[in-house]
mmCIF file as Biopython writes it, N, C-alpha, C and O atoms, coordinates in Angstrom:
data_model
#
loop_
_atom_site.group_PDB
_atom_site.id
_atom_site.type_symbol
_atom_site.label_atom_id
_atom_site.label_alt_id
_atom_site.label_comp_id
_atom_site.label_asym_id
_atom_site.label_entity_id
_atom_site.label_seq_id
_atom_site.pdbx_PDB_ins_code
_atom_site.Cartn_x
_atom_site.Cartn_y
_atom_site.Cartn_z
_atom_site.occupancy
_atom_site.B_iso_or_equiv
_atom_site.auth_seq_id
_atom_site.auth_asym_id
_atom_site.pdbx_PDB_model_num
ATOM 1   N N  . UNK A ? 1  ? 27.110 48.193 -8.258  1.0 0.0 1  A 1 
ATOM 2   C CA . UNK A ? 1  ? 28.230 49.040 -8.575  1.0 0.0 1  A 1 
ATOM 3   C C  . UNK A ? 1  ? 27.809 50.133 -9.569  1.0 0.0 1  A 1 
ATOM 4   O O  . UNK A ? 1  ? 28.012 51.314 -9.290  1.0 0.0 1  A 1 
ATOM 5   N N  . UNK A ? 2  ? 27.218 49.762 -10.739 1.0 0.0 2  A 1 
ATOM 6   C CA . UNK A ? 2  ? 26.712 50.998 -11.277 1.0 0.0 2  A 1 
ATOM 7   C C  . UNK A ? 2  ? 25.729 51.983 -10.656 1.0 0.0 2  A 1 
ATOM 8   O O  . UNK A ? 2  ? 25.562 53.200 -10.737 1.0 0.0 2  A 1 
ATOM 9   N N  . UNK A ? 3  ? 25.232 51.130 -10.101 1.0 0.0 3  A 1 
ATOM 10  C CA . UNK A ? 3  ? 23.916 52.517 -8.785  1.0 0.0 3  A 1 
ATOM 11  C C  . UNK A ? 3  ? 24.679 53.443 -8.349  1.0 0.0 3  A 1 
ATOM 12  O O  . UNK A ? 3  ? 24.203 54.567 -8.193  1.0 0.0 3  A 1 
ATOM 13  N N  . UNK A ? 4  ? 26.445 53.104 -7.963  1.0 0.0 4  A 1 
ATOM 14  C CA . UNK A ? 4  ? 26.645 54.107 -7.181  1.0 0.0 4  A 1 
ATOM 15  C C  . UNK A ? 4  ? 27.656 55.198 -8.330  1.0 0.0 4  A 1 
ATOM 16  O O  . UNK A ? 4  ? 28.022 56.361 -8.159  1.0 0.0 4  A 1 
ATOM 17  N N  . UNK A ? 5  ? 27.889 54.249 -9.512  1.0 0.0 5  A 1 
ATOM 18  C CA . UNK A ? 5  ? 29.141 54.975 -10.906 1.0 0.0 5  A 1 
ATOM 19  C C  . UNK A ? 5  ? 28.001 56.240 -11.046 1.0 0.0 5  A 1 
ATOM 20  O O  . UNK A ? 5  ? 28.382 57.402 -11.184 1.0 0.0 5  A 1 
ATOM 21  N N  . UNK A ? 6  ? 26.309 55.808 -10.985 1.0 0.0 6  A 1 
ATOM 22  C CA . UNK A ? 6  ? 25.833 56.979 -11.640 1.0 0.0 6  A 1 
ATOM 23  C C  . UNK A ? 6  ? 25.538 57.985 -10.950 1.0 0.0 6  A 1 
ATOM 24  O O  . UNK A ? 6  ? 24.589 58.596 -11.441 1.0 0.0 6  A 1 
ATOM 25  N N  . UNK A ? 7  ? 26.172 58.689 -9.473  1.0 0.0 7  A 1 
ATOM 26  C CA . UNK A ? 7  ? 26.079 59.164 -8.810  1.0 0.0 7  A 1 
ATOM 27  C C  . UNK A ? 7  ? 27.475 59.976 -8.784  1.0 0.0 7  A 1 
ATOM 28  O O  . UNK A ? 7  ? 27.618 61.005 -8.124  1.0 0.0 7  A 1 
ATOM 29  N N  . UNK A ? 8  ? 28.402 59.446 -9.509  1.0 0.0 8  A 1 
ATOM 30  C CA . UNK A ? 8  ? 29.843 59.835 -9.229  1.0 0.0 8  A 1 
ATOM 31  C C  . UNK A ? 8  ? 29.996 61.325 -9.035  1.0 0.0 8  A 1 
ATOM 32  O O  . UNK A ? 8  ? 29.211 62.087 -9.599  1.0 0.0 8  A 1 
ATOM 33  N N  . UNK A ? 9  ? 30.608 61.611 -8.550  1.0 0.0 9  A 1 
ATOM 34  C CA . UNK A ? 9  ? 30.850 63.519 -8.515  1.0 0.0 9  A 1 
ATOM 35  C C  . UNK A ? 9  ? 31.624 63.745 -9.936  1.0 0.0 9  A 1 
ATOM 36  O O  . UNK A ? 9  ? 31.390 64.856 -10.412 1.0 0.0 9  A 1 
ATOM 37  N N  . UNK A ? 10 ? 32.717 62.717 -10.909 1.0 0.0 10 A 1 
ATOM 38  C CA . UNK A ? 10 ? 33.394 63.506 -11.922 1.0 0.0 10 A 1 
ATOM 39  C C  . UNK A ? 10 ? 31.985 63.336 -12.754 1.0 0.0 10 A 1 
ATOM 40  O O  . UNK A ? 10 ? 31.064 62.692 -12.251 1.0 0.0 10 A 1 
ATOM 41  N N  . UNK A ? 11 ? 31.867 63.910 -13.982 1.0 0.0 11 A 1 
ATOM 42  C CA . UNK A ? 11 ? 31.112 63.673 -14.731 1.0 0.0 11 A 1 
ATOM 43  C C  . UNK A ? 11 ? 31.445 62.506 -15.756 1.0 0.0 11 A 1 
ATOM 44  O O  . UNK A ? 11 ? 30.628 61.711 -16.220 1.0 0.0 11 A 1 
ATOM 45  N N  . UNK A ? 12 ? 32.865 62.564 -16.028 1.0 0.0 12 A 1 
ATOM 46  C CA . UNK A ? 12 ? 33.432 61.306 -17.399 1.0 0.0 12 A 1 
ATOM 47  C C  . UNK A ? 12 ? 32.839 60.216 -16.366 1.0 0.0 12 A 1 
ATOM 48  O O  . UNK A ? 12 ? 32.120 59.459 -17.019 1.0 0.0 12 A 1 
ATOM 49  N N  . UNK A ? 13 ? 32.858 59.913 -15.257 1.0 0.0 13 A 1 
ATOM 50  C CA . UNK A ? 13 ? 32.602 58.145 -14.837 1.0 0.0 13 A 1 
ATOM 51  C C  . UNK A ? 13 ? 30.582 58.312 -14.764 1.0 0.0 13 A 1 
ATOM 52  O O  . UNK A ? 13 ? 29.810 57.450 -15.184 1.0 0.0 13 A 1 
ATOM 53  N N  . UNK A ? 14 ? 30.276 59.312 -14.282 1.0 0.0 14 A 1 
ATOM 54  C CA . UNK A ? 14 ? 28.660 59.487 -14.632 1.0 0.0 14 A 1 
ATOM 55  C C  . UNK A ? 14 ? 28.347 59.229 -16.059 1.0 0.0 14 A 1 
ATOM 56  O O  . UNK A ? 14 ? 27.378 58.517 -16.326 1.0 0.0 14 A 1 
ATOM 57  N N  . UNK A ? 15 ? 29.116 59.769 -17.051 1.0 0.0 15 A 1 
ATOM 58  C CA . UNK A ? 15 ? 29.033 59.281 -18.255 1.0 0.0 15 A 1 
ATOM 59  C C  . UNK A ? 15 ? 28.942 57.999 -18.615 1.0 0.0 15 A 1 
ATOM 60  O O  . UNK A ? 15 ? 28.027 57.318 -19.078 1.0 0.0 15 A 1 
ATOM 61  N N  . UNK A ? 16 ? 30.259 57.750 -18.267 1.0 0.0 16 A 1 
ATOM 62  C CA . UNK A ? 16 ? 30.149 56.505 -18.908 1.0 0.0 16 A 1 
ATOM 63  C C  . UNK A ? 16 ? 29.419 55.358 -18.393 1.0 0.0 16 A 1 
ATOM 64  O O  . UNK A ? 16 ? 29.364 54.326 -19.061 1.0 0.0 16 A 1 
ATOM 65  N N  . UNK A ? 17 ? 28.595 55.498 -16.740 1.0 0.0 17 A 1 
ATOM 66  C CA . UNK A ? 17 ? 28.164 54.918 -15.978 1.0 0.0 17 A 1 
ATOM 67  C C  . UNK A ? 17 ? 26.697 54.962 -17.426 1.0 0.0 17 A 1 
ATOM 68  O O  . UNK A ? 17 ? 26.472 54.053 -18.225 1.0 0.0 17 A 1 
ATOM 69  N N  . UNK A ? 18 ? 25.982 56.257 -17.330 1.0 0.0 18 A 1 
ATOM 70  C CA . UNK A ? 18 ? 24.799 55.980 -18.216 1.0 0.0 18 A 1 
ATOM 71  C C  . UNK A ? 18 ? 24.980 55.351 -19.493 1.0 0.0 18 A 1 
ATOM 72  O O  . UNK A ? 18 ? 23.998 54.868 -20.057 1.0 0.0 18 A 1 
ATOM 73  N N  . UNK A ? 19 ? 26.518 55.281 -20.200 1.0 0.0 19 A 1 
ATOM 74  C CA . UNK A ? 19 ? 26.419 54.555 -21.508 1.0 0.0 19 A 1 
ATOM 75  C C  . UNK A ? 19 ? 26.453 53.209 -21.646 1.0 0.0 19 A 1 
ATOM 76  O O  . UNK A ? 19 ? 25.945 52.510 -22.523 1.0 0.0 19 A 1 
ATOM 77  N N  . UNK A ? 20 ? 27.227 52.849 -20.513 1.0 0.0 20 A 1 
ATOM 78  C CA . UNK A ? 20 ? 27.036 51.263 -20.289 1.0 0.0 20 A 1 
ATOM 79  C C  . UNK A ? 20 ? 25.546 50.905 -19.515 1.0 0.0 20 A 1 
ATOM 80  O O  . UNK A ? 20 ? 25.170 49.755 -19.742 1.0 0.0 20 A 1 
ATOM 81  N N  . UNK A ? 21 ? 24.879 51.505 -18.865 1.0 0.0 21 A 1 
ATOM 82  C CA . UNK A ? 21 ? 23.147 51.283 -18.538 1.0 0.0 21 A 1 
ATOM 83  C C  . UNK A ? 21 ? 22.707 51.065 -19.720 1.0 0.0 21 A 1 
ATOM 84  O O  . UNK A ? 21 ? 21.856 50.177 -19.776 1.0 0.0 21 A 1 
ATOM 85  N N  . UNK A ? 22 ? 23.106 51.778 -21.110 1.0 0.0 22 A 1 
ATOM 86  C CA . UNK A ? 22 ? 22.106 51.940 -22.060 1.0 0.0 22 A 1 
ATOM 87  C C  . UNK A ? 22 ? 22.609 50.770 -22.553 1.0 0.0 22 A 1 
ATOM 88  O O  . UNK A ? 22 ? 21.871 49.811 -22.775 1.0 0.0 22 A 1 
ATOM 89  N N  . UNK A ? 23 ? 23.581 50.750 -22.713 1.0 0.0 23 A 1 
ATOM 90  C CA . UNK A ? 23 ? 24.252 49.158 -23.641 1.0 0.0 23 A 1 
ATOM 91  C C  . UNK A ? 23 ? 23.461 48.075 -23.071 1.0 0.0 23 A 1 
ATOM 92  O O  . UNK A ? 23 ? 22.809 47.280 -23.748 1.0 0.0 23 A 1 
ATOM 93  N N  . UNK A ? 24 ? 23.545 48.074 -21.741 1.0 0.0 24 A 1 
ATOM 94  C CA . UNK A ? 24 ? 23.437 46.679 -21.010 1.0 0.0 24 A 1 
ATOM 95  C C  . UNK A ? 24 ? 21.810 46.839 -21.117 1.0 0.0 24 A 1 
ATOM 96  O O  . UNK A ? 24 ? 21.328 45.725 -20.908 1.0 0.0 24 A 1 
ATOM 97  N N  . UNK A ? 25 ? 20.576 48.001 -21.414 1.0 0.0 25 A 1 
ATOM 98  C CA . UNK A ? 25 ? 19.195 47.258 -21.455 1.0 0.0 25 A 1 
ATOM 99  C C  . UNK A ? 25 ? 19.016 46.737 -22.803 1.0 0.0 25 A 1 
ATOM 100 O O  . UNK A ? 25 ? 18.087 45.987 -23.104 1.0 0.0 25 A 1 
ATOM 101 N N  . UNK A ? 26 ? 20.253 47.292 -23.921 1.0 0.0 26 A 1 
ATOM 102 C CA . UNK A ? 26 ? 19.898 46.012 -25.343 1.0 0.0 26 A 1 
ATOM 103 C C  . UNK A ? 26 ? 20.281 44.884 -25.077 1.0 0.0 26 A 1 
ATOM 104 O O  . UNK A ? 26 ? 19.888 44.062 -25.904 1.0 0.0 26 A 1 
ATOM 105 N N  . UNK A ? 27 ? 20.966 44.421 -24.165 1.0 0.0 27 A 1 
ATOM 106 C CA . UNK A ? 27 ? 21.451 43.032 -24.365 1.0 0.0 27 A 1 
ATOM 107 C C  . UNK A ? 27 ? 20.742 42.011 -23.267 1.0 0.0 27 A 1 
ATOM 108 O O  . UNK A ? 27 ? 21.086 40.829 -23.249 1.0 0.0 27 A 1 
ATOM 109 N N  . UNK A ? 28 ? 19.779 42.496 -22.391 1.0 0.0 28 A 1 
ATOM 110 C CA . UNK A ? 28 ? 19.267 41.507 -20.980 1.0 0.0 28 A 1 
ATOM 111 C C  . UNK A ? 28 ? 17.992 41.350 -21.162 1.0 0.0 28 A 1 
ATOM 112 O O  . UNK A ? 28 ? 17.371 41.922 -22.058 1.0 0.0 28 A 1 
ATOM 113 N N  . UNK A ? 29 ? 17.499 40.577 -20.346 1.0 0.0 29 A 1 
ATOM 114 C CA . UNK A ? 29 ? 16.143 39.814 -20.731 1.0 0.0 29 A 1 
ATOM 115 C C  . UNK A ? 29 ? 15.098 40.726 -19.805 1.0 0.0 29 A 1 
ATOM 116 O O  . UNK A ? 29 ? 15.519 41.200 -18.750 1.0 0.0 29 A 1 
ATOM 117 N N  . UNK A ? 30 ? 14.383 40.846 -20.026 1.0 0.0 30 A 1 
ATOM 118 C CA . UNK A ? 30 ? 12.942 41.611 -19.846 1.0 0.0 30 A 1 
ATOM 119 C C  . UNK A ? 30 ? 12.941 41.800 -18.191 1.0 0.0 30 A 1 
ATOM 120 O O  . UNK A ? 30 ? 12.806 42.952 -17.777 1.0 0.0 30 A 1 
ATOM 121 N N  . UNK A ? 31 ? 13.073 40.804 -17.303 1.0 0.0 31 A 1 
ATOM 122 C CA . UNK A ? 31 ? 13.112 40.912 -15.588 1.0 0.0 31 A 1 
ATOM 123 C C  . UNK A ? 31 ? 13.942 42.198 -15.505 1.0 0.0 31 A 1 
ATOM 124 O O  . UNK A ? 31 ? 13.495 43.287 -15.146 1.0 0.0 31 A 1 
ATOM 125 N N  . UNK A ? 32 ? 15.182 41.950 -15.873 1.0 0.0 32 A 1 
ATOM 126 C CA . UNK A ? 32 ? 16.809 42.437 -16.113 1.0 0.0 32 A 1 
ATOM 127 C C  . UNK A ? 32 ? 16.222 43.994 -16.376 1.0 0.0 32 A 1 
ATOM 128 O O  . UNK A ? 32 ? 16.886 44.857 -15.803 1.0 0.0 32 A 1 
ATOM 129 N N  . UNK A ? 33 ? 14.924 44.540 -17.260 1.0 0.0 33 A 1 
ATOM 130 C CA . UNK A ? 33 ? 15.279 45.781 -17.742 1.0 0.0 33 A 1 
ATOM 131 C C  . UNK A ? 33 ? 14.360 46.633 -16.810 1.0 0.0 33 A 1 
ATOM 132 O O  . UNK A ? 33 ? 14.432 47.851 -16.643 1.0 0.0 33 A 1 
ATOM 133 N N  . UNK A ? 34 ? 13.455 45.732 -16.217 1.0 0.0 34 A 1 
ATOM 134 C CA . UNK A ? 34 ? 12.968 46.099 -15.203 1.0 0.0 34 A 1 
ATOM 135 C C  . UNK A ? 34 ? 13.967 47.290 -13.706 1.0 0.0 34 A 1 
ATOM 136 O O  . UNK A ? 34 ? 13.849 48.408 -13.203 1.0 0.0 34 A 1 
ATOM 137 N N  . UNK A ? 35 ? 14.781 46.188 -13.606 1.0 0.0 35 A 1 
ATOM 138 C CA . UNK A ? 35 ? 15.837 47.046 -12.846 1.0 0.0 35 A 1 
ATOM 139 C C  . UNK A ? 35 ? 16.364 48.114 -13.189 1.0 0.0 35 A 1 
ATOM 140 O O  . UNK A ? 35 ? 16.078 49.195 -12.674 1.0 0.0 35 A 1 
ATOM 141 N N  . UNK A ? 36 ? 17.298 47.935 -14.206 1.0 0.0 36 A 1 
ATOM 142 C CA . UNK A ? 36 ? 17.491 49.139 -15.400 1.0 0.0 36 A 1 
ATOM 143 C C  . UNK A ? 36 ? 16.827 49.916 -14.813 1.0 0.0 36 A 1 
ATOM 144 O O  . UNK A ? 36 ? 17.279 50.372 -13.763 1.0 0.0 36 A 1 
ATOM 145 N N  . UNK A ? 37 ? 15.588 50.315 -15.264 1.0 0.0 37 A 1 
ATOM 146 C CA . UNK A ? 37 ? 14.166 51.097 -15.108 1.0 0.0 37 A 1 
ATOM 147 C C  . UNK A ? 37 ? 14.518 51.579 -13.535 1.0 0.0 37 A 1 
ATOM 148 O O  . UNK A ? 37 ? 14.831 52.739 -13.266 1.0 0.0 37 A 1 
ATOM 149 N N  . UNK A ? 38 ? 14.420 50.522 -12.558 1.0 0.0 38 A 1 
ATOM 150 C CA . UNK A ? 38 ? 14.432 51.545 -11.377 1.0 0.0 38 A 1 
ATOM 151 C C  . UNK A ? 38 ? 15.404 52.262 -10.877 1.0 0.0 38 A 1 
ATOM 152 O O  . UNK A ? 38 ? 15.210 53.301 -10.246 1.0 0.0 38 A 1 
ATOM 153 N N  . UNK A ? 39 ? 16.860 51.622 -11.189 1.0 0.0 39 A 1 
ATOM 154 C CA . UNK A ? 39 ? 18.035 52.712 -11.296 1.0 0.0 39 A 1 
ATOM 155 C C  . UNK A ? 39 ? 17.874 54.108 -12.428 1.0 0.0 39 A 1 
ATOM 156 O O  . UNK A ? 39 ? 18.773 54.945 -12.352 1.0 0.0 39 A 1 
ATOM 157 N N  . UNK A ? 40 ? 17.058 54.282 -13.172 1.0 0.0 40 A 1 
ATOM 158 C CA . UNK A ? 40 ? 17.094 55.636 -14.061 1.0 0.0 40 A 1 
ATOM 159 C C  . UNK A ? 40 ? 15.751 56.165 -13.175 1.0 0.0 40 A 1 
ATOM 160 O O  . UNK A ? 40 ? 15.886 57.375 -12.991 1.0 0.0 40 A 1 
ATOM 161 N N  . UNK A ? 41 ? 14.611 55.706 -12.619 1.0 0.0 41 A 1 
ATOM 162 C CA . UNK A ? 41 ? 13.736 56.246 -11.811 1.0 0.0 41 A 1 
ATOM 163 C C  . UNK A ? 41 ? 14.235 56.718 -10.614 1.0 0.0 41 A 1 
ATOM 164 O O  . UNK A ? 41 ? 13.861 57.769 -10.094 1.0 0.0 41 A 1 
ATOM 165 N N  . UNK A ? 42 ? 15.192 55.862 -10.094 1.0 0.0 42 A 1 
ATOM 166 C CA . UNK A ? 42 ? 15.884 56.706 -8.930  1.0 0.0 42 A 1 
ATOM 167 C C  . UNK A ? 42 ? 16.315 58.061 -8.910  1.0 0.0 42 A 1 
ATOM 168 O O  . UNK A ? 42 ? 16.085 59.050 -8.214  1.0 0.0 42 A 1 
ATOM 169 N N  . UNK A ? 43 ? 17.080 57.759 -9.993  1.0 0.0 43 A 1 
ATOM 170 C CA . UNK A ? 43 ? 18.063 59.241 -10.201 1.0 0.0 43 A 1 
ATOM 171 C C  . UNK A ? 43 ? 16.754 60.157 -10.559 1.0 0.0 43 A 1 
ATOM 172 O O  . UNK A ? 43 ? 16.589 61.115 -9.803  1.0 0.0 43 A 1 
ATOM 173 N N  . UNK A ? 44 ? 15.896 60.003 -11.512 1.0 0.0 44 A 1 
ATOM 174 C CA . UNK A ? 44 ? 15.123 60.994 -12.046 1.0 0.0 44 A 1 
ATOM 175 C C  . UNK A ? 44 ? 14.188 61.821 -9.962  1.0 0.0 44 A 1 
ATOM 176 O O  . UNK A ? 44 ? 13.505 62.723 -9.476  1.0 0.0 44 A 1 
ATOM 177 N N  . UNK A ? 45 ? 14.743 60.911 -9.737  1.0 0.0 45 A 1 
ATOM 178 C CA . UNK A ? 45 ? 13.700 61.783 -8.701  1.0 0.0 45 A 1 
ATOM 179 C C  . UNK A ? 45 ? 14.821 62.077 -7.562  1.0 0.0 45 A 1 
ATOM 180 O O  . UNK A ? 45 ? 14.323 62.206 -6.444  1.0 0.0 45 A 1 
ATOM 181 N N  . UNK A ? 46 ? 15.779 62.166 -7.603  1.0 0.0 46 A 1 
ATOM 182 C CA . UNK A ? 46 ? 17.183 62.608 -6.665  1.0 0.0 46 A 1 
ATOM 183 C C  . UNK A ? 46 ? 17.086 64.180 -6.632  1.0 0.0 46 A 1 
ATOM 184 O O  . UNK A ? 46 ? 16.442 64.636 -7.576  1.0 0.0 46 A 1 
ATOM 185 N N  . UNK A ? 47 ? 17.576 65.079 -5.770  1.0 0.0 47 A 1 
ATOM 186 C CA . UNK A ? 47 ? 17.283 66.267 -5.344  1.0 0.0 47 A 1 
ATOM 187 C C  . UNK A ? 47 ? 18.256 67.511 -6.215  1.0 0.0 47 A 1 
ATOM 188 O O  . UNK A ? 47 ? 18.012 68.700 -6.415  1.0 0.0 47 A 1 
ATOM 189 N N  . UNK A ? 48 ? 19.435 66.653 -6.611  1.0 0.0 48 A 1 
ATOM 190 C CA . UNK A ? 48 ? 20.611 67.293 -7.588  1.0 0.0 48 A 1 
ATOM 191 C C  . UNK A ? 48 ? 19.907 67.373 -8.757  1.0 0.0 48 A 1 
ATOM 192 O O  . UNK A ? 48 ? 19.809 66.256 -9.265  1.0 0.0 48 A 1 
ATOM 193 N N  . UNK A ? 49 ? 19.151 68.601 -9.664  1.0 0.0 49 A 1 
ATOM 194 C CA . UNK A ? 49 ? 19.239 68.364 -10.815 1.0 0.0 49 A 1 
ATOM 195 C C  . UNK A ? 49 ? 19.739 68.361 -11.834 1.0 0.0 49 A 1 
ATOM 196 O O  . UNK A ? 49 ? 19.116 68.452 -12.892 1.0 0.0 49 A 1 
ATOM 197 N N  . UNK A ? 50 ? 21.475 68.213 -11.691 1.0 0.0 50 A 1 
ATOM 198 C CA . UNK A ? 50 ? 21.909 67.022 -12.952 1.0 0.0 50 A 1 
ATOM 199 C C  . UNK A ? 50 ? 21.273 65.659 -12.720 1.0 0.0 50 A 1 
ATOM 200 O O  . UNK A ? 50 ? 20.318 65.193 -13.342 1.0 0.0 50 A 1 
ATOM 201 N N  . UNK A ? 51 ? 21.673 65.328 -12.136 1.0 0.0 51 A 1 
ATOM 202 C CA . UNK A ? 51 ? 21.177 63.582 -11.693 1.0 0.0 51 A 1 
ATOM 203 C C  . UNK A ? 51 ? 19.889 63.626 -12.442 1.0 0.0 51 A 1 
ATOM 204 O O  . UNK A ? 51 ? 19.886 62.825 -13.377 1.0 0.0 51 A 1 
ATOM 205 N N  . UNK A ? 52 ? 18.558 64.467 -12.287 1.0 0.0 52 A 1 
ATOM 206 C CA . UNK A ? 52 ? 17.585 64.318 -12.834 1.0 0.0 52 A 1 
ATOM 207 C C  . UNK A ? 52 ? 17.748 64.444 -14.188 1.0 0.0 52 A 1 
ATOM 208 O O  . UNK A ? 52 ? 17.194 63.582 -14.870 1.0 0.0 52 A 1 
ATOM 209 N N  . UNK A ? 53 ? 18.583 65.595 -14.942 1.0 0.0 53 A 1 
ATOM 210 C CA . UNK A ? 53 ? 19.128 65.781 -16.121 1.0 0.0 53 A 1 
ATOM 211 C C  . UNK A ? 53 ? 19.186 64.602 -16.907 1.0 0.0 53 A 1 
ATOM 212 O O  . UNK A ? 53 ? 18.467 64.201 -17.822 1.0 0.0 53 A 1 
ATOM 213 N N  . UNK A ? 54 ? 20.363 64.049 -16.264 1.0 0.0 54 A 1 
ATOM 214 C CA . UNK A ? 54 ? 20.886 62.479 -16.559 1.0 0.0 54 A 1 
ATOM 215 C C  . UNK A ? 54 ? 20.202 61.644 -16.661 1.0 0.0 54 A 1 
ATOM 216 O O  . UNK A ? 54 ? 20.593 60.677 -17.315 1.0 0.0 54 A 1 
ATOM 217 N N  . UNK A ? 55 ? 18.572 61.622 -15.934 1.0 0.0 55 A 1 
ATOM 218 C CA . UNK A ? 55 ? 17.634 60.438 -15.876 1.0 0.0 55 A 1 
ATOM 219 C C  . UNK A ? 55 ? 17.060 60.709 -17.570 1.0 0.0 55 A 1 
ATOM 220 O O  . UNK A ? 55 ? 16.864 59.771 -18.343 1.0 0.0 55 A 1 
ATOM 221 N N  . UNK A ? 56 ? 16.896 61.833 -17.853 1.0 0.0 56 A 1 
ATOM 222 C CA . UNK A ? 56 ? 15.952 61.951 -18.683 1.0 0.0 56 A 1 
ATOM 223 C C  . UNK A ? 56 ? 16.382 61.697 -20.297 1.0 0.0 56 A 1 
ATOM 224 O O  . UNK A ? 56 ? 15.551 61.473 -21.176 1.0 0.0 56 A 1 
ATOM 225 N N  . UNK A ? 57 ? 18.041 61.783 -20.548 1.0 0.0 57 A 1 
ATOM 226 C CA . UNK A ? 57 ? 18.476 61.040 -21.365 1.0 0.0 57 A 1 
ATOM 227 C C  . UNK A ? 57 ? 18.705 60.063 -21.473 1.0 0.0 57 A 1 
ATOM 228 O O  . UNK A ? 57 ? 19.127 59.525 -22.496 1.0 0.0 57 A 1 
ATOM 229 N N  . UNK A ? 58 ? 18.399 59.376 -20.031 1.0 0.0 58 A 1 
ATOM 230 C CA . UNK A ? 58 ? 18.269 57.965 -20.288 1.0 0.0 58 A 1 
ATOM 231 C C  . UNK A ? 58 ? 16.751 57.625 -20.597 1.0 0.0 58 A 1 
ATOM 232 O O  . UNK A ? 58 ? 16.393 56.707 -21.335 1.0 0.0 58 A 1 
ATOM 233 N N  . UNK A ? 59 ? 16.157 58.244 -20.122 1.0 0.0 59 A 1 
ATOM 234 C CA . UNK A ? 59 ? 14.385 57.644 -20.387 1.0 0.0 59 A 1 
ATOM 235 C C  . UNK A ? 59 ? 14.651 58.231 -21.959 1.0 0.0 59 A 1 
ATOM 236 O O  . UNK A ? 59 ? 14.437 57.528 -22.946 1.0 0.0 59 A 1 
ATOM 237 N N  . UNK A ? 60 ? 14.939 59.038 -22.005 1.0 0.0 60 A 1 
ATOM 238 C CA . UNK A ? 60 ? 15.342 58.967 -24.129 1.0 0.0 60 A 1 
ATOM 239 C C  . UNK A ? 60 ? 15.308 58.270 -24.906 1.0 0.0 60 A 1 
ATOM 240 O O  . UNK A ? 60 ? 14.537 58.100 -25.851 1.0 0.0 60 A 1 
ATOM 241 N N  . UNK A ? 61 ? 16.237 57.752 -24.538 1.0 0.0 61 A 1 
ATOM 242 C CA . UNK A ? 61 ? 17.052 56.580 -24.800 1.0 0.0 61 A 1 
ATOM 243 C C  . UNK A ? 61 ? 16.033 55.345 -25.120 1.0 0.0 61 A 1 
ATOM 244 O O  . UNK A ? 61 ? 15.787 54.989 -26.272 1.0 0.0 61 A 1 
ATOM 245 N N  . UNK A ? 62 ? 15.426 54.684 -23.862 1.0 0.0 62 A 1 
ATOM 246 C CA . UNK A ? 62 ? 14.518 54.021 -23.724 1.0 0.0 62 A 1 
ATOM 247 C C  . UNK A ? 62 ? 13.591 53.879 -24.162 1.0 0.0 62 A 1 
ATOM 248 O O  . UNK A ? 62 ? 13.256 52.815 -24.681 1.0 0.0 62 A 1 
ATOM 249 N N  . UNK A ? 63 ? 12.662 55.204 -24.080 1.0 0.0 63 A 1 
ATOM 250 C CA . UNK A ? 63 ? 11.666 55.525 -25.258 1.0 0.0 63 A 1 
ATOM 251 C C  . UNK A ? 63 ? 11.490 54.963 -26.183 1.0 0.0 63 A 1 
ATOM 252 O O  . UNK A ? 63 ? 10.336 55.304 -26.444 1.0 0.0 63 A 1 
ATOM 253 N N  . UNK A ? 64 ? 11.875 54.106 -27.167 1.0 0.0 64 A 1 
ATOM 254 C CA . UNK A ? 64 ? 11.511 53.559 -28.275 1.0 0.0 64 A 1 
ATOM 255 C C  . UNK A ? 64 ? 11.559 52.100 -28.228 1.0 0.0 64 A 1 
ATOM 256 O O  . UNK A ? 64 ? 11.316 51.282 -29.115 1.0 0.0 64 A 1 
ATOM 257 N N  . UNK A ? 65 ? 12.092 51.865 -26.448 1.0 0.0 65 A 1 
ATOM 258 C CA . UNK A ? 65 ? 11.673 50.284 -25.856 1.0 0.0 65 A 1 
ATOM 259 C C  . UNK A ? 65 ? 10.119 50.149 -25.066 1.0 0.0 65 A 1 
ATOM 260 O O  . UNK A ? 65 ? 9.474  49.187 -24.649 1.0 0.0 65 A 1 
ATOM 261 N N  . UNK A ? 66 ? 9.842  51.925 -25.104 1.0 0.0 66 A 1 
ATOM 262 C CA . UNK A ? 66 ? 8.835  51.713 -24.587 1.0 0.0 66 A 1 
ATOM 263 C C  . UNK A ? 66 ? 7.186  51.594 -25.081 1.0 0.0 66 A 1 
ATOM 264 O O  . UNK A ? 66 ? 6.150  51.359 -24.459 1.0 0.0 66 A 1 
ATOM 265 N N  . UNK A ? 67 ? 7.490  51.881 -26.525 1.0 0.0 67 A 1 
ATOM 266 C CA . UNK A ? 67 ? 6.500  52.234 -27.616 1.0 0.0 67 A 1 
ATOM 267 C C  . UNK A ? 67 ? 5.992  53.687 -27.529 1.0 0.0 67 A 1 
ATOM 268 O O  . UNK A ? 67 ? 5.182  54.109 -28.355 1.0 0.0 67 A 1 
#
C-alpha cells in the first residue's frame, strides 16, 4: 500500500506517504530496511522527475543510516 501512496498524483498523500517510510525505517529490523531501500530505489529511477526528487530526500534522510 505505501508503494502505491508514493506514487499518488496529490502531493499531501505523496507526502505523507515519504514521512511515514521515514518513520517506519527507525522503528524495523534490518531485513525490513532492506525493502524500505528498494521502494526509495524504485522511485529514484521512475521517469517523472518529482518521483526522483522525492527519492532523494529520502536517501537524505537515510544517509546517516548509511554511514
Amino acid at each position: 500500500m505505501l508503494d502505491e501512496l508514493l506514487y499518488d498524483p496529490k502531493e499531501a498523500v505523496k507526502d505523507k506517504a515519504i514521512k511515514v517510510l521515514l518513520d517506519l525505517r527507525s522503528v524495523v529490523q534490518n531485513d525490513d530496511k532492506e525493502y524500505i531501500m528498494n521502494l526509495t530505489l524504485k522511485l529514484a529511477h521512475d521517469p517523472e522527475a518529482h518521483n526522483r526528487t522525492c527519492a532523494l530526500k529520502i536517501l537524505n534522510e537515510f544517509a546517516q543510516d548509511m554511514g
